[in-house]
N, C-alpha and C positions, 0 to 999 in steps of 0.2 A: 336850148333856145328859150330865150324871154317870151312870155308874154302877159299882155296887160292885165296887171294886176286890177280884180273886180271883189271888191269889199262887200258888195251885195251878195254875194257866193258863198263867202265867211257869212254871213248872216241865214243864209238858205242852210249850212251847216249845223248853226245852231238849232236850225227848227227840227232839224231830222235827229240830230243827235238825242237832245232832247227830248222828242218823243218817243225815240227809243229805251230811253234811261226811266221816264214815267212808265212808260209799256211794262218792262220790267220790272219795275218795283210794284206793280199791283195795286196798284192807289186805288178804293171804291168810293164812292159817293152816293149813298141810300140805295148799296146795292148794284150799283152801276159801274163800270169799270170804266178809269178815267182813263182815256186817250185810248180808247178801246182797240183804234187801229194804228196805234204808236207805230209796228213795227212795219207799218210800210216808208217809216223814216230809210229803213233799208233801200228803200227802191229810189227817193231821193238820192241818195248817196251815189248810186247806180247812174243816175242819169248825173250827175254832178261829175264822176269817173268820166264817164265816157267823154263829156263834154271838153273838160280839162285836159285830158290825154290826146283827143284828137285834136285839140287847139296847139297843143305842143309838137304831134308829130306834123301836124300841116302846116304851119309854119316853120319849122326845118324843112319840108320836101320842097317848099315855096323860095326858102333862100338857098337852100344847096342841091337842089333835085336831087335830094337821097334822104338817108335818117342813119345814123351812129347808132346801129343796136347794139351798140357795146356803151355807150353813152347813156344811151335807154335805160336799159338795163342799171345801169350805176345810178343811175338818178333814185329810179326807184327801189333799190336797195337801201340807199342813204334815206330815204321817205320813209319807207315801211319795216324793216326789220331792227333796225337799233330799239325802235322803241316796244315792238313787238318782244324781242327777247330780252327785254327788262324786264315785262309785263310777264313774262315767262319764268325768268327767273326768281321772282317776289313772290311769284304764286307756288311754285316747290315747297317751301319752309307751310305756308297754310294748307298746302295738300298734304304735307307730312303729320303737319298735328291734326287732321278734320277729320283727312275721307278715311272711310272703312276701308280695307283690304281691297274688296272688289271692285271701289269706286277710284283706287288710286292705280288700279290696272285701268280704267278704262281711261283714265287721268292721262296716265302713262302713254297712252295708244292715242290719245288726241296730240298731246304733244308732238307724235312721231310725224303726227299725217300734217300738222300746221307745220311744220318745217319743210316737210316736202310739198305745200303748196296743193294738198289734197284732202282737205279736212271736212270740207264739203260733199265728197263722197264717201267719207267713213259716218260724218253725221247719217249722210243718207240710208246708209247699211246700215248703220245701229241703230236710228230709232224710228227703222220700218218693222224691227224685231218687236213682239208683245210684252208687254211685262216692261218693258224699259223705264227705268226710274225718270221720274218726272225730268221736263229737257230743264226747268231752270235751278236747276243741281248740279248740271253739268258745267263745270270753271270756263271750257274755252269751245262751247258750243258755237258763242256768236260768232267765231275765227268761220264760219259756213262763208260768208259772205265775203271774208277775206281772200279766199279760196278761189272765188269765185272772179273776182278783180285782179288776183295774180296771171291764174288763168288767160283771163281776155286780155291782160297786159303780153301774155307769152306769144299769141298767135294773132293779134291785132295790127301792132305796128306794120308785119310782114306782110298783112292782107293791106292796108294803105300803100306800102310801097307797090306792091305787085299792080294794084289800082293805077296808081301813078304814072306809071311805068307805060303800062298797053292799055288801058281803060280809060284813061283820064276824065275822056268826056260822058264817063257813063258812070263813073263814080257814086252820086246822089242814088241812080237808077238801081244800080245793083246795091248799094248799104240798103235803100226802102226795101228791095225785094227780100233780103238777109230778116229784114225790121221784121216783115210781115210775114215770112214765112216761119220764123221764131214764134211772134206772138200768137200766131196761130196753132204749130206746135204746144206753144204753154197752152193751150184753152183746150184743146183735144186731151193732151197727157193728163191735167190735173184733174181733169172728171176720172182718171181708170186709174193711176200712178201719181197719186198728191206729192205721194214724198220724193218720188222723182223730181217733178216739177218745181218742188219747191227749193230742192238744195241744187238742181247741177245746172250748167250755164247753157247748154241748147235752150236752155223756158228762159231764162233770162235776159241773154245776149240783147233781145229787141232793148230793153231798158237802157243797156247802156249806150247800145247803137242809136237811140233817141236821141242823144246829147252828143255825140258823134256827127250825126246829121244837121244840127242846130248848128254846129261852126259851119258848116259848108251853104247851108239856110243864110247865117246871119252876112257872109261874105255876099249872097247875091241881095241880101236886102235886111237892109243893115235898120236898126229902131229909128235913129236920125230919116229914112225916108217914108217911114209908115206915117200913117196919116194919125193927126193927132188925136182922134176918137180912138183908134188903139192902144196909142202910149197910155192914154188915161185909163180904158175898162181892161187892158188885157193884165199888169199887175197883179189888180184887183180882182180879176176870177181866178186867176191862177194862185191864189194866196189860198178864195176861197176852196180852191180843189185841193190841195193841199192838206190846209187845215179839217176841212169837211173829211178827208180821207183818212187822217189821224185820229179825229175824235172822233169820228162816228164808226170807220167801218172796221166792226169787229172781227176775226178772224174766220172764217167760211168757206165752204167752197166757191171754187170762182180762180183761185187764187193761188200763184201768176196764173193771168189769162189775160181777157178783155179789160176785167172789171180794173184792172191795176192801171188801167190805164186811165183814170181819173187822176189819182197822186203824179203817173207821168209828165201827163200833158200837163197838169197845173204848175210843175217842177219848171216844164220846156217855156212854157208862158211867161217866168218869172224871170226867169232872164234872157227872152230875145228881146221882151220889151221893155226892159230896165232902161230909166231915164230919170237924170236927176231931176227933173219938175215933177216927179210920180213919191207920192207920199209911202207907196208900200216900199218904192224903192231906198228912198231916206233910211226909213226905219230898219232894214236888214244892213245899210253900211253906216249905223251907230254905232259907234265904241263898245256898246255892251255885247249887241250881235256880233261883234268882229272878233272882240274880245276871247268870246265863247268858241266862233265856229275857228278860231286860231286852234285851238286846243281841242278842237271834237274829237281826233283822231286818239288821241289818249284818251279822252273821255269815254269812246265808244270801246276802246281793247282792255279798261279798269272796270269799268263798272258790271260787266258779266262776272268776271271773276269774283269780284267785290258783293254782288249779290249771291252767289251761288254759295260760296266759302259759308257767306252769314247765315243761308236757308240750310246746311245742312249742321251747323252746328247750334242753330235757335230758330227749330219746325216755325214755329208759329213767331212771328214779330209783328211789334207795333208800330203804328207810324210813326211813331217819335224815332225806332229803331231805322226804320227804312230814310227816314230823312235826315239820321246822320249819317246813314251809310252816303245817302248822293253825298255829302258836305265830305265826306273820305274821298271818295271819287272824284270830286275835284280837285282836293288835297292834294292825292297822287297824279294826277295828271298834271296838275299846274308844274308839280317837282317834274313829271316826267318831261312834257315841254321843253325846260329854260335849261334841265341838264340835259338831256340826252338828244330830241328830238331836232329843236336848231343848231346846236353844236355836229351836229351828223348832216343832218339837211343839208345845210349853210356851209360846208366845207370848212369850218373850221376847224375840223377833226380829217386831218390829211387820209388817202386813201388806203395808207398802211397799216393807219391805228385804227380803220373801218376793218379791215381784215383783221386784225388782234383780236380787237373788242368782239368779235361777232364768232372768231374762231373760240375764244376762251369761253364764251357762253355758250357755242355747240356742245365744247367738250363738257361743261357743269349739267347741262342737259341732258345730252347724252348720257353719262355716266349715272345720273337720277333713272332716269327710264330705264338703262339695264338693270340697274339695282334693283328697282318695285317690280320689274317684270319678270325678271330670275328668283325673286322669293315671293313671286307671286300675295301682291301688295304689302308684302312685310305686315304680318299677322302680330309679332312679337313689340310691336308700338300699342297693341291694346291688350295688355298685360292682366292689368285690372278687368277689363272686361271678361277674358279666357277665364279667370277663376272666378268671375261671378255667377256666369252663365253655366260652368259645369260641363256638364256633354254637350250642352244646347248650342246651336249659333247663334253671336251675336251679330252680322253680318247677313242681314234678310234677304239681301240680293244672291246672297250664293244659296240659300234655301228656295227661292224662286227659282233660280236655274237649276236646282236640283229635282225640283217637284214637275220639270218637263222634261229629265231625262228618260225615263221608261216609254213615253211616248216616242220620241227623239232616235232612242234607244233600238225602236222595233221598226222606225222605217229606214234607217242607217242600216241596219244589219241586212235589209233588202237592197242597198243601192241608193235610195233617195234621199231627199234632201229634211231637212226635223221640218216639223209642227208650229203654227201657229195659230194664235188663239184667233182669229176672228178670220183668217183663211182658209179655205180647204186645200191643201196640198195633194199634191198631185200624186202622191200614195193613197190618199186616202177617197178618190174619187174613181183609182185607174186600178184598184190592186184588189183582191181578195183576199181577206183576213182571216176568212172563216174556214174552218176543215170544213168539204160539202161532203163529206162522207161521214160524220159525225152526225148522230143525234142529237147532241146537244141543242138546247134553244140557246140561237142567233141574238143578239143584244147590242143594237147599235145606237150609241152615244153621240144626239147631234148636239154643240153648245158650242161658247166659245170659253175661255179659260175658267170656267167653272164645270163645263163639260169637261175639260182634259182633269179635273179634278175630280168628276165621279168614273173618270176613265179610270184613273187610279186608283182610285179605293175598289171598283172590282177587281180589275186587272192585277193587283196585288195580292188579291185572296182567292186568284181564281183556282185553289188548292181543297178551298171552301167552296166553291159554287161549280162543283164535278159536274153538274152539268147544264151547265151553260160556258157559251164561248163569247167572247167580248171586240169590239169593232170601234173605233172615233171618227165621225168628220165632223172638221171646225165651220163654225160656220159664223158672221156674223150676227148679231143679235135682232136687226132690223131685216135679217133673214131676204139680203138680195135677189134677184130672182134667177140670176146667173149663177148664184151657187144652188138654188130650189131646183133648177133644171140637174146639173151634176148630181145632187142630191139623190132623186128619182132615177137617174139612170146608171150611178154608181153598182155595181159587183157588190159589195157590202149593203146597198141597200136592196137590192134583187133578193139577196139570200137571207135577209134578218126574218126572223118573226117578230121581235117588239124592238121599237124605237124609243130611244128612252132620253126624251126631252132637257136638256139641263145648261141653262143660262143664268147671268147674271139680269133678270130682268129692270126692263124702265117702261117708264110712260114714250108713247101709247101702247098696248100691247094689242092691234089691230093685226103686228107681224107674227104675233106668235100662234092668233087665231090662224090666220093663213097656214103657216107650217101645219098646223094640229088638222088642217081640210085637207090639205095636199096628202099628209102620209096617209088620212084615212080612206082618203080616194083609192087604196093601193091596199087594203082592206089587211093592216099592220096593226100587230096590237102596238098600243101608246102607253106611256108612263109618263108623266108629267110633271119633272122635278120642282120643287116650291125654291125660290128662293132658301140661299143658305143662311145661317146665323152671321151676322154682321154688325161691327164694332166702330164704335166712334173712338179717333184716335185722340191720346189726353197730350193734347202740347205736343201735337204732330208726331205722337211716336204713336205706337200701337201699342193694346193694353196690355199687354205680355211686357214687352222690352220698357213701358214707362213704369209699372209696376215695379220691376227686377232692377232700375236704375235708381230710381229714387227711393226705394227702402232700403238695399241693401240688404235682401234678405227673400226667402222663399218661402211663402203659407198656401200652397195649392188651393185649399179653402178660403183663405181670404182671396184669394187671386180670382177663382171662379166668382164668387160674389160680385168681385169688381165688375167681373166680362158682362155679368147681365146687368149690373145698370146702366153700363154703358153700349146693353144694345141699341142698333139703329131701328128703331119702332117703325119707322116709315117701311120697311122691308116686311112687318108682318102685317102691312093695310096694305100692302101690293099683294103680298099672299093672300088674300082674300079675296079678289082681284080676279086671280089668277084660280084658285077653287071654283070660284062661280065661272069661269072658262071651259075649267075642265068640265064640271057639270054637264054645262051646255053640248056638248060635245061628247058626253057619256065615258069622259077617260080617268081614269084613277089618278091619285098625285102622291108622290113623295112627298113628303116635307122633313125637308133638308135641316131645319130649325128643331123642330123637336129631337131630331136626332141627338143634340148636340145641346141640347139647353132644355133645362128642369125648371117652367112657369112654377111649378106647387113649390119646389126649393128654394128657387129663386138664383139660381148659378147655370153658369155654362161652361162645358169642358174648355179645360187651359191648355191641360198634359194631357198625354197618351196613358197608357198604365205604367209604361216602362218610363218617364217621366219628358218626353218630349216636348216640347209647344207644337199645337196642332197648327195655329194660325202663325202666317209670315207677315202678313198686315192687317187690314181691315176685314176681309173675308175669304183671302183664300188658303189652301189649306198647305202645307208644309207634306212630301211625301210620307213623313211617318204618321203626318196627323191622316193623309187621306186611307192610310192603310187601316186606320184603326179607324175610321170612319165606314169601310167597306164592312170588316167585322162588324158593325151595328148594325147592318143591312141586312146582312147573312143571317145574323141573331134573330131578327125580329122576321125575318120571312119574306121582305118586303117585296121581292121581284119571283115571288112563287105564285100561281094562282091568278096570274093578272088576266082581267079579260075586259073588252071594251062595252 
């Protein structure tokens, strides 16, 4: 079904696109991050979806009392996938030279879920996981949203027809109640389940049901009869909701919820009341706007890729670097456009050679993903690395997943489910760890992934510490009060004699005074770990791996030297901080920093004895580093003798 093409719409395109692509590249200004809430260009796009797709299906139900979901269907195949599995394909050859081993497994596993039209709930599972490497590293992360519009495309059309069918005249009635029982949904979930809320379509659906509702709005009352004090201010606020919603609101809680629904409603405003005597209206259906929001759709499925490729092969870049990457991202999209996208669209690629073309890029696909996922991201492409490094890995991320198996390790072997850092899991708040027939002294380890770090370093030497037995619950660092309640009434906190404090601390520490009231309410001895030794990365690597790249060579002594100049000093004016805390409070402290770094020397341990790297980034500890971290504890007596 046709219908009337709105140039103002391509221009709405541009602005979200846009903002999405500045979002992403990071742009500051004295500090300030430009387009701070670029990425609710997303939700733009959302209500532009919905808008569009019901303008489509309601106008077939309107001339044929039905809808061709086989039509449907084909439409949006020819829309969305030709240009997606180009975008797929171009991106293989840069995943094969870039990511690490472990990054072109997870490379591999996003591919699987963007062809199945579920990428949005694997993002959702993977980066509710801790430790997960930063999201704009990931090539085809932004496909969440895609996901999400395949989705509402699969079970939408069929909710219109059914409407049509036996509801007709309730139609408005029941999509508002859908709206508001959604957005109410997203404002409940994303206070307890953000990542829920943020990647699956129950929190979202209201956004595009918003633009949905606008065709059936603009049919009972159409811009031509609004009175002309509206065509003229509603534009215009709706530009500035928009706009105001882009550049100012940064990412927070709230969101989806209510608060999204400012970029909403600003989205809905802009075009019920589009009118050519309306100056915002002009300006979105100029050639430049039209231009741009022609091409957004490639725009917005290159330039994730385009940025992620470039942040993991050059940490650190400049703007000059980040503003030829957009000038690339146009590049490729403009090519992606004029070859693929309207030859596909526009039918002039018959529907046979849409099955060819889309079958032969399954199978290149395909057969990439079993490759990287059966030799487990083919290790034997960094050739060079494997002999620089020696025994060591050069691959951080399987050294972080390696340093939470032992934890992982002990509640699996029970039945449950592993560990996260800033969660308590439900092992660790329901289960007794401790032999209660042992005398041993009880030692439980509250933190979060610097706790599961000195979990380790005991836990690994508990061969050395005969007598004592060892316990973790994770906890946030802002120390919720929903895990403070478990906390207190957990089986491993019942039976500990000392609680042995250990975070990655920040401003304010008013939570961790809290914590240190609470367990002593429960008349617990405390330990009060200091902040660890922590490393500024040189050119986004860590000092281990930029060291061992850019020399070509290994000087443990020179190498420790480097580690302490490049500590992070800010970490021992919080230790200091945190001393006069423990004081107050009459509790002994760790400190985690001298363990591990020589002020009078002036270096900090790199290796192990046996010649490991103890650190996997900036401060956390690799399992062989936390083992031979625990031995420094052991040695020096540090958990004998404690008393409050």
């Amino acid at each position: 079904m046709q219908v009337k093409y709105r140039p103002d719409i391509d221009g709405l395109r541009t602005i979200a696109v846009m903002s999405v692509i500045i979002y992403h590249a990071e742009f500051a200004l004295y500090n300030r991050t430009l387009f701070a809430g670029g990425y609710l260009g997303v939700d733009v796009f959302f209500v532009l979806s919905g808008f569009l797709i019901t303008s489509l299906l309601v106008s077939e139900l309107e001339d044929t009392n039905r809808v061709s979901i086989v039509n449907f269907y084909a439409r949006r195949t020819r829309r969305l996938l030709p240009a997606l599995f180009f975008v797929m394909l171009a991106s293989i050859p840069a995943a094969w030279l870039i990511l690490y081993p472990s990054q072109l497994v997870d490379f591999s596993k996003s591919l699987i879920t963007t062809l199945l039209f579920s990428s949005n709930v694997y993002w959702w599972d993977k980066l509710g996981e801790y430790g997960t490497e930063a999201s704009n590293l990931k090539p085809f992360l932004h496909t969440w949203s895609l996901a999400v519009e395949e989705q509402f495309y699969i079970f939408y059309p069929l909710l219109l027809v059914v409407l049509h069918k036996w509801w007709r005249k309730h139609t408005i009635v029941i999509l508002m109640l859908l709206l508001f029982g959604s957005i109410q949904l997203a404002e409940w979930v994303t206070s307890a389940y953000p990542s829920f809320s943020f990647y699956l379509i129950p929190t979202r659906f209201w956004e595009l049901a918003a633009g949905g509702l606008l065709v059936y709005f603009l049919r009972e009352h159409p811009p031509e009869k609004s009175s002309k004090f509206l065509l003229q201010t509603m534009p215009a606020l709706g530009m500035c909701l928009v706009l105001y919603s882009v550049c100012f609101m940064s990412y927070g809680p709230g969101h989806p919820g209510f608060v999204t629904a400012i970029p909403v409603l600003g989205t809905v405003f802009l075009i019920w009341f589009a009118n050519q005597n309306d100056l915002i209206t002009l300006v979105l259906s100029s050639k430049p706007f039209v231009a741009v929001g022609k091409i957004s759709y490639s725009l917005y499925l290159w330039h994730f890729p385009v940025f992620a490729f470039a942040r993991n092969a050059v940490p650190k870049m400049s703007v000059l670097l980040k503003l030829e990457l957009i000038a690339l991202t146009f590049a490729f999209s403009i090519l992606s456009y004029y070859v693929i996208e309207k030859p596909f669209r526009y039918k002039r690629v018959k529907l046979s050679g849409v099955v060819v073309a889309l079958g032969l890029a399954l199978v290149v696909t395909g057969s990439f993903i079993s490759y990287s996922l059966l030799n487990n991201g083919v290790r034997e492409r960094f050739g060079n690395l494997v002999s620089l490094y020696g025994k060591n890995e050069f691959d951080n991320k399987i050294l972080e997943q390696k340093s939470w198996t032992i934890l992982n390790d002990i509640a699996m072997n029970k039945g449950f489910q592993v560990s996260q850092a800033h969660v308590t899991s439900r092992y660790e708040y329901s289960q007794l760890w401790f032999n209660p027939n042992s005398d041993a002294k009880k030692i439980l380890v509250v933190g979060n992934s610097h706790g599961n770090d000195t979990f380790s370093a005991l836990y690994q030497n508990r061969n050395l510490f005969t007598d004592k037995q060892f316990a973790r619950f994770g906890m946030a660092s802002n120390c919720p009060e929903k895990q403070m309640s478990l906390l207190v009434s957990s089986p491993n906190f019942k039976a500990a004699n000392l609680v042995l404090i250990s975070f990655r601390y920040t401003l304010p520490l008013e939570d961790i005074e809290r914590l240190i009231a609470t367990v002593k309410a429960y008349n617990k001895e405390i330990v009060l770990c200091l902040n660890t030794a922590e490393f500024h990365n040189i050119e986004g690597k860590p000092v281990f791996d930029w060291y061992v790249q850019n020399t070509k060579k290994f000087s443990e002594t020179e190498l420790e030297k480097l580690m302490f100049r490049n500590r992070a000093l800010e970490r021992d004016i919080l230790n200091n901080r945190l001393r006069a805390i423990a004081a107050s409070f009459h509790v002994p402290t760790l400190d985690k920093t001298k363990l591990l770094c020589d002020f009078e020397g002036e270096f900090c341990d790199a290796v192990t004895n046996d010649g490991y790297k103890i650190f996997y980034d900036f401060a956390h500890l690799t399992q062989e580093g936390a083992k031979y971290f625990g031995k420094k504890i052991y040695n020096q007596k540090l958990l004998d003798n404690v008393h409050n």
